[in-house]
C-alpha positions in Angstrom: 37.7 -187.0 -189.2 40.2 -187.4 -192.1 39.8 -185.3 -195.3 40.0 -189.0 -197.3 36.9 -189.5 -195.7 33.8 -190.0 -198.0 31.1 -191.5 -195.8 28.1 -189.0 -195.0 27.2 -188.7 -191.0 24.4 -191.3 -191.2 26.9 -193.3 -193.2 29.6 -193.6 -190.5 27.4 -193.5 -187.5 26.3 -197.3 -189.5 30.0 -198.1 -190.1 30.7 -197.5 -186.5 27.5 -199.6 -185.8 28.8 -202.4 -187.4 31.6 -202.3 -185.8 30.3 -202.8 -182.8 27.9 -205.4 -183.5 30.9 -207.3 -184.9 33.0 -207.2 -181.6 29.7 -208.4 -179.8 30.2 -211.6 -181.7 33.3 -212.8 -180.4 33.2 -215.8 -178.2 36.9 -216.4 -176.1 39.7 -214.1 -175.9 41.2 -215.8 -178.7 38.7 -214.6 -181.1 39.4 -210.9 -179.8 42.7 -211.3 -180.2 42.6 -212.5 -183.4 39.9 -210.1 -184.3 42.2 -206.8 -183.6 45.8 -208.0 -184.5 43.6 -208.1 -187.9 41.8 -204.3 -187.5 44.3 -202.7 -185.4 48.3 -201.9 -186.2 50.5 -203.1 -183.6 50.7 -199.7 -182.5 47.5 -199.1 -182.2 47.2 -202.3 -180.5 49.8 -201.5 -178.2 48.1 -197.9 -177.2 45.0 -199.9 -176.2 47.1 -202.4 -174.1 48.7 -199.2 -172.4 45.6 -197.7 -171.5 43.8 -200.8 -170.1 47.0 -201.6 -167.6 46.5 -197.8 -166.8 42.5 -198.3 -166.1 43.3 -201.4 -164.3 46.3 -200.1 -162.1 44.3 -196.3 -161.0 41.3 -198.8 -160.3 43.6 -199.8 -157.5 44.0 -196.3 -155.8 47.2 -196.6 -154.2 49.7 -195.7 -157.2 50.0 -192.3 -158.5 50.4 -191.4 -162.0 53.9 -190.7 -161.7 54.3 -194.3 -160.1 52.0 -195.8 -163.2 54.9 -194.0 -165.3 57.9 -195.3 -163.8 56.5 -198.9 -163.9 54.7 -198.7 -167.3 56.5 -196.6 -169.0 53.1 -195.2 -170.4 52.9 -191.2 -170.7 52.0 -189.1 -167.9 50.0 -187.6 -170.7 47.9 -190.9 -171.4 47.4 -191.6 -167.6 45.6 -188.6 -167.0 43.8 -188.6 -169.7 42.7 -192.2 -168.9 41.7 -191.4 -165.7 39.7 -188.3 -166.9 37.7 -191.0 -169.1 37.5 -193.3 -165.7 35.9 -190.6 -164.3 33.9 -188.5 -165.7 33.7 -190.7 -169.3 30.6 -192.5 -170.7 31.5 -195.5 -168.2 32.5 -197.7 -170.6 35.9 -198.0 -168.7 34.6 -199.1 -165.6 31.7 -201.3 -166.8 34.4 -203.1 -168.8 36.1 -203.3 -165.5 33.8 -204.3 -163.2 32.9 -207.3 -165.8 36.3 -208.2 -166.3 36.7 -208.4 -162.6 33.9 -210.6 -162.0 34.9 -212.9 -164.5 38.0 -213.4 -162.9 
């Protein structure tokens, strides 16, 4: 957390809450996109991007991270720590995978 920061815990568990619940309200992927080119800076947007090709390409199995790397361009660093998350995470990764791939 940031010194700036003035909210109490209860506060920003709320905030975060909010958050949330306000994501949950967006129809089509034009209202997501939308939606975080407003919240996020581009390169926050574009660290999001990076780690969703990386969840998507190790859900296939048959690149490495140094392959992910040389065709990405995306960290080493991030990979692994993508694939930690994948793993051993709270799941949010591969539920939003699983979805994604069903919707085709």
């Amino acid at each position: 957390m940031k010194d700036h920061r003035t909210l109490d815990d209860r506060e920003e568990t709320a905030a975060e809450e909010r958050l949330y619940r306000a994501i949950l309200t967006l129809r089509s992927v034009d209202d997501c996109r939308a939606f975080f080119h407003d919240l996020c800076t581009p390169a926050e947007l574009q660290a999001f991007k990076d780690r969703w090709a990386v969840v998507e390409l190790l859900s296939g199995g048959e690149l490495s991270y140094r392959q992910i790397h040389e065709r990405t361009g995306i960290s080493v660093t991030t990979i692994g720590r993508v694939a930690r998350y994948l793993g051993a995470g709270q799941g949010g990764y591969a539920r939003a995978l699983q979805r994604s791939q069903r919707q085709g």
